[in-house]
C-alpha positions in Angstrom: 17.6 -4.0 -23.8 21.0 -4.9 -22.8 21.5 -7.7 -20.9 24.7 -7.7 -19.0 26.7 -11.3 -19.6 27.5 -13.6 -16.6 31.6 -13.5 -16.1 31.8 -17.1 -14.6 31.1 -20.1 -16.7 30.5 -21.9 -13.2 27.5 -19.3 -12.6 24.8 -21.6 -14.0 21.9 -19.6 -11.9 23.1 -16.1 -13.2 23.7 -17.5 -16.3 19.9 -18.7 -16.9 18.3 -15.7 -14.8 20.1 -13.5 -17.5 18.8 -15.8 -20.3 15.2 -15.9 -19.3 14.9 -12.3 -18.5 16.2 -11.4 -22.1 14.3 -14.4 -24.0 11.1 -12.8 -21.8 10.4 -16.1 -20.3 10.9 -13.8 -16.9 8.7 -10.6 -17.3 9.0 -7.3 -15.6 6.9 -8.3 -12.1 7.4 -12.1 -12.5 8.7 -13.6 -9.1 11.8 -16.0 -8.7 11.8 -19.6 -7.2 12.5 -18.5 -3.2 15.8 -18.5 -2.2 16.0 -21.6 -0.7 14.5 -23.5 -3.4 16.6 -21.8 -6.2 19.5 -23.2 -3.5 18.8 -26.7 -3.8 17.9 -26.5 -7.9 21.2 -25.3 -8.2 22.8 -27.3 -5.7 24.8 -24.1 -4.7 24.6 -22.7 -0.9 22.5 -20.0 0.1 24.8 -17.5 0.2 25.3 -17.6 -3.3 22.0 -17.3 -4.2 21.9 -14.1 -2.3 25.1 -13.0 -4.0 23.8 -13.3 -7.7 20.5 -11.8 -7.0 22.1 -9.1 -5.4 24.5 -8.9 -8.5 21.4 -8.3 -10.4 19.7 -6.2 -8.3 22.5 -3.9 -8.7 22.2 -4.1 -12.0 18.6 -3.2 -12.2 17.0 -6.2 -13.1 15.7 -7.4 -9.8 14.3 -6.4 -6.9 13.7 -7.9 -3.5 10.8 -6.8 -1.3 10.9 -8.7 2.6 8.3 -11.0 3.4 7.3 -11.8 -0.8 10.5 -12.4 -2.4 12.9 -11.4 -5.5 10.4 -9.7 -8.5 11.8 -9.2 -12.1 12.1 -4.9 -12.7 12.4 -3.2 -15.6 16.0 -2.2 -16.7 16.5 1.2 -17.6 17.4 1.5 -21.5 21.0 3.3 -22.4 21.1 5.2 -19.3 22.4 4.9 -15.8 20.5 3.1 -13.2 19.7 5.1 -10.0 19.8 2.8 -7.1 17.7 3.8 -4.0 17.0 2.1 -0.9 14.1 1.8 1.1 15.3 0.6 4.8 12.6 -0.5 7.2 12.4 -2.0 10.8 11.5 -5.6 10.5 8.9 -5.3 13.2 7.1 -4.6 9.5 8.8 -7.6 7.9 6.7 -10.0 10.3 3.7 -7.7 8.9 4.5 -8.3 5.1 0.7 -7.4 4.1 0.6 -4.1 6.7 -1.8 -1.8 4.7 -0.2 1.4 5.6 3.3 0.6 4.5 2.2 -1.2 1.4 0.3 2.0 0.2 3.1 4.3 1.0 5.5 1.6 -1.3 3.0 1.6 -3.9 3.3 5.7 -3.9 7.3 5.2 -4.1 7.6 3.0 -6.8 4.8 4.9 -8.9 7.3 8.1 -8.3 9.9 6.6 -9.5 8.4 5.2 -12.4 9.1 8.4 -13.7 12.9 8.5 -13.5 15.5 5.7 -14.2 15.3 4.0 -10.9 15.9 0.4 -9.0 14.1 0.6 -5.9 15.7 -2.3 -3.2 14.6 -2.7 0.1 16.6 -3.5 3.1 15.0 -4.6 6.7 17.1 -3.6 9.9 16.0 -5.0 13.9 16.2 -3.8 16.7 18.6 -5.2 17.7 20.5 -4.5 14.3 20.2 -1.0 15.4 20.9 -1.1 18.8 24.9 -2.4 17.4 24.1 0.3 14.7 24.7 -2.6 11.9 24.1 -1.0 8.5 22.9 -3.4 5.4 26.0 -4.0 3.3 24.8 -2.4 -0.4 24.0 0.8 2.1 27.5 1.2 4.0 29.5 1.0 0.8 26.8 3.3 -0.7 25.7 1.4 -3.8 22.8 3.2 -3.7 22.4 7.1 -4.6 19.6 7.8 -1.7 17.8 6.2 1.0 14.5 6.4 2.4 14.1 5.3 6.1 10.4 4.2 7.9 9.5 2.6 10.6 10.5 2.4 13.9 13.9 3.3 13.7 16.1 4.8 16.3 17.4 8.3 16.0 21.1 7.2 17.1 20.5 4.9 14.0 19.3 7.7 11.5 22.5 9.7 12.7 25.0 6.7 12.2 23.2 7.0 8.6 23.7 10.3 7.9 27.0 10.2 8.6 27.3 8.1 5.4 26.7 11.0 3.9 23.9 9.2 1.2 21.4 11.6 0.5 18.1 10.2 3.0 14.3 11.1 3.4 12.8 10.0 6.1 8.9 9.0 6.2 6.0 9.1 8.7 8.1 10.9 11.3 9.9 14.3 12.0 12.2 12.2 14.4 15.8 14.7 13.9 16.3 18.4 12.7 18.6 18.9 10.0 17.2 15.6 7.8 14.8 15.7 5.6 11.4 14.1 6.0 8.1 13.6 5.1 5.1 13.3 7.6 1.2 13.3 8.2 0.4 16.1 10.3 -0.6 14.1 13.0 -1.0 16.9 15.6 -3.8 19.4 13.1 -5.2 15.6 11.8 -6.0 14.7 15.9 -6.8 18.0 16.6 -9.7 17.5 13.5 -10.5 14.2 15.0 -11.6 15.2 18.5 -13.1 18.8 17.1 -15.6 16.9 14.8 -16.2 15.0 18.4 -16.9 18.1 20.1 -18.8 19.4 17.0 -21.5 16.9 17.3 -21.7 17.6 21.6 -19.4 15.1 22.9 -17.4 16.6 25.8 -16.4 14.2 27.8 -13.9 12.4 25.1 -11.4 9.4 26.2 -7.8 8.9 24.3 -6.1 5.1 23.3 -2.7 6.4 21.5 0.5 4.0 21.3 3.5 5.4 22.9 6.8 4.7 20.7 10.5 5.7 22.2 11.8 8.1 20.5 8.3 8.4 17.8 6.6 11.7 17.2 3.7 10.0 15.8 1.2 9.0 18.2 2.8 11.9 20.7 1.5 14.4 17.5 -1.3 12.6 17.9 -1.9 13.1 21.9 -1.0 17.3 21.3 -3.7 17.7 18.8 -6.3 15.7 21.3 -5.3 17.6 24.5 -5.0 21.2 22.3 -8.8 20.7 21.5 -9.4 19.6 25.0 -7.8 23.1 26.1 -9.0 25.4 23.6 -13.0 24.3 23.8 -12.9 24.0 27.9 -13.6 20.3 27.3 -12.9 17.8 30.4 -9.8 16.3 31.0 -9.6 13.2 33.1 -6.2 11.2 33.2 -8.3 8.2 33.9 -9.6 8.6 30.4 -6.4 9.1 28.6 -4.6 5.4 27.9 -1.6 4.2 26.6 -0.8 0.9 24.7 2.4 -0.7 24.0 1.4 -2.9 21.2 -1.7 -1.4 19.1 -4.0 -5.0 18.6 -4.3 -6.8 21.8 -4.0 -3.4 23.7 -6.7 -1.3 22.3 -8.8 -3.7 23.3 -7.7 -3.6 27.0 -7.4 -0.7 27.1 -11.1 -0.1 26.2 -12.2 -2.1 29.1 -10.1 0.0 31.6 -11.6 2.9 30.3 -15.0 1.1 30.4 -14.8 0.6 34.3 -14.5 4.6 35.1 -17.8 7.0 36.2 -19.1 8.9 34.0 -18.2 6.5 31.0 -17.1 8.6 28.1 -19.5 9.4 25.3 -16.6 9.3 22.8 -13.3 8.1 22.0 -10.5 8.8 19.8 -8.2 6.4 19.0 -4.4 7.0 17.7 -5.2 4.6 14.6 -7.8 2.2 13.5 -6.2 -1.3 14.7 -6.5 0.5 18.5 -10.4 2.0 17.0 -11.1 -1.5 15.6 -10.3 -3.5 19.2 -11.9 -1.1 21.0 -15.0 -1.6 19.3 -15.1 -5.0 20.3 -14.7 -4.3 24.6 -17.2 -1.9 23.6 -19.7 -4.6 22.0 -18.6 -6.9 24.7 -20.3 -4.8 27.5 -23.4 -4.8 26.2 -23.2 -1.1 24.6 -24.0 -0.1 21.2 -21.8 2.0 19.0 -22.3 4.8 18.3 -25.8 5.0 20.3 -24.1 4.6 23.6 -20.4 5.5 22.6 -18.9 7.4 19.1 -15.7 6.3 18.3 -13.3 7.5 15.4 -9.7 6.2 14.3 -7.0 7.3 12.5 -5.2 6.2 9.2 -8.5 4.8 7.5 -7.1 1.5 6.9 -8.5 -1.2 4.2 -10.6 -2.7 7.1 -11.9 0.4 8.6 -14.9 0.5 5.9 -15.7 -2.8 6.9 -16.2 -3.1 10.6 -19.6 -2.8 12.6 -20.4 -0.2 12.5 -17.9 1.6 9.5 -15.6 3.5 11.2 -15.4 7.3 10.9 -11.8 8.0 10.5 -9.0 10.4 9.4 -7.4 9.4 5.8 -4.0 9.2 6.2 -2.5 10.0 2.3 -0.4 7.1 2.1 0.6 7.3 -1.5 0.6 10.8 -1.8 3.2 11.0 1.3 5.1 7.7 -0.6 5.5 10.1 -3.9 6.4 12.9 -2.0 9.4 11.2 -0.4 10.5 9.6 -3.5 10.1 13.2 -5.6 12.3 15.3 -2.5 15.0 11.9 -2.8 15.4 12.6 -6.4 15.7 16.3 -6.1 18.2 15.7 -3.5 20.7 13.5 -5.5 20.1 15.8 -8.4 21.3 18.2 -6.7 18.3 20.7 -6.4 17.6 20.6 -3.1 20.6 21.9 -0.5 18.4 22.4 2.9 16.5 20.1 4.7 12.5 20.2 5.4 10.2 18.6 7.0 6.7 18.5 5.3 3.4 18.0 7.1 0.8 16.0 4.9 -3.1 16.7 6.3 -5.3 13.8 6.6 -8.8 13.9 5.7 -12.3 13.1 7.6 -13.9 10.4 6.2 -17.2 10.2 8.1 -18.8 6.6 8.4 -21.0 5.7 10.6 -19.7 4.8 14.3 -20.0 8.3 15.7 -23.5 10.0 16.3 -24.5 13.4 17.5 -26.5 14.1 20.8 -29.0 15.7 21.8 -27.9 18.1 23.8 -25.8 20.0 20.5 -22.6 20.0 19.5 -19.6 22.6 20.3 -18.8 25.4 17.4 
């Protein structure tokens, strides 16, 4: 291993980071002190802190993931160090534990296990976006690629591609001509609310969040309302809900929906946080799920097996959608790759138990 030597004798903290990764007293996934402690230990401001771990970052031997801290990485051996981003909106930052980004991380980094890769992430606001303010290391491209997720704005993506860094970006086909890597949210729905129909349900309600300038939960309305079409199902606007913010709004939402005549025998709903509150207007009421209402969610989330009843679902493939992006990056800054594509990933059905079918027989 070649540990690179600190140039300043005044560098104490980069001095003894160096030290302890090469004696081994820091191991490959050991955390650092945070920030603001390794600050007062060294009795050197913030800012320099941030400096020398980003020194070493660059360098390969650290990492820093938002919301857990700075994590000791393996340093690629007599070759050169790719350095790839992965930029995020930090409405995830406040979420550091969010299962579905977590999985799709964890399919990154096991992708790029394979090659000689650092893997640093970077966290961008809205409001960062709306003034189009792009993380340093990423405007003077000291990283080979990027890979962009979250709610991020497409004049943003566009002031990114004019950087001209190779870029993948995940859980949304949000602009032609970039590449990107996606469920297919509009065959997954359409799934969802077929199985519905399958076992008789034909009077099926909607609760889908509604993101500016997201083709996610839109996908996820086509597929419902192609079903609706195609099997001669009812449609009532009445039925059909939209939430701004997915926990406290699938529940209210529910209760709207629980107010109409004839109350609906099923619902979909755009992912399992909106299924999950839902479920608890429905319980509320006095009605039993599924005997009085089926209900099925989307993304089959760690909590999904676990609520009452276990919801039915669709399996979003995190990881597999994670290595994917990470495999068409690498191909891109290798140069194998010259036009973009946007790949659809199925989900799968994963049948629990909170839907039920009626008596009357299901639609075929």
């Amino acid at each position: 291993m070649v540990i690179l030597k600190s140039s300043s004798v005044t560098d104490s903290l980069e001095r003894d980071l160096l030290e302890q990764i090469q004696k081994g007293l820091l191991k490959p996934g050991d955390f650092l002190l945070p920030v603001r402690e390794l600050s007062k230990k060294y009795k050197i401001s913030y800012n320099s802190v941030r400096k020398t771990t980003d020194k070493l970052s660059r360098q390969g031997l650290l990492t820093s993931w938002q919301g857990k801290g700075i994590v000791v990485t393996e340093p690629a051996r007599d070759e050169e160090i790719i350095n790839i981003g992965f930029l995020f909106c930090t409405i995830f930052a406040k979420i550091p534990s969010d299962p579905f980004m977590v999985k799709v991380f964890n399919g990154i980094q096991r992708q790029l296990k394979k090659q000689r890769t650092h893997l640093a992430s970077f966290s961008v606001s809205e409001d960062d976006q709306k003034k189009l303010l792009i993380p340093r290391p990423v405007l003077e491209k000291e990283i080979k690629g990027l890979l962009v997720m979250g709610h991020i704005m497409p004049k943003y993506i566009l002031k990114l591609k004019k950087l001209t860094i190779p870029m993948v970006i995940i859980d949304t086909h949000i602009i032609k001509g970039i590449d990107s890597i996606s469920t297919d949210n509009i065959n997954s729905a359409y799934m969802a609310v077929e199985y519905l129909a399958s076992l008789g349900h034909r009077r099926i309600a909607i609760i889908f969040q509604q993101l500016q300038d997201q083709s996610l939960h839109i996908g996820r309305f086509r597929g419902y309302k192609l079903v609706i079409d195609a099997l001669g199902l009812e449609y009532d606007q009445s039925i059909v809900k939209v939430v701004d913010f997915i926990s406290d709004g699938g529940y209210r939402a529910m209760k709207k929906i629980l107010s109409t005549s004839p109350l609906p025998t099923a619902i979909f709903a755009g992912n399992d946080i909106i299924a999950i509150n839902a479920m608890r207007a429905i319980r509320e009421k006095g009605l039993r799920i599924p005997d009085d209402i089926s209900i099925i969610g989307f993304d089959d989330i760690e909590i999904a097996r676990y609520s009452d009843p276990p919801l039915t679902t669709m399996r979003v493939l995190k990881e597999e959608i994670g290595k994917l992006a990470a495999a068409r990056l690498t191909d891109i800054i290798e140069g194998k790759e010259e036009n973009a594509v946007a790949i659809s990933v199925m989900a799968e059905l994963v049948k629990r138990k909170s839907c039920r079918k009626l008596k009357t027989g299901g639609i075929r």
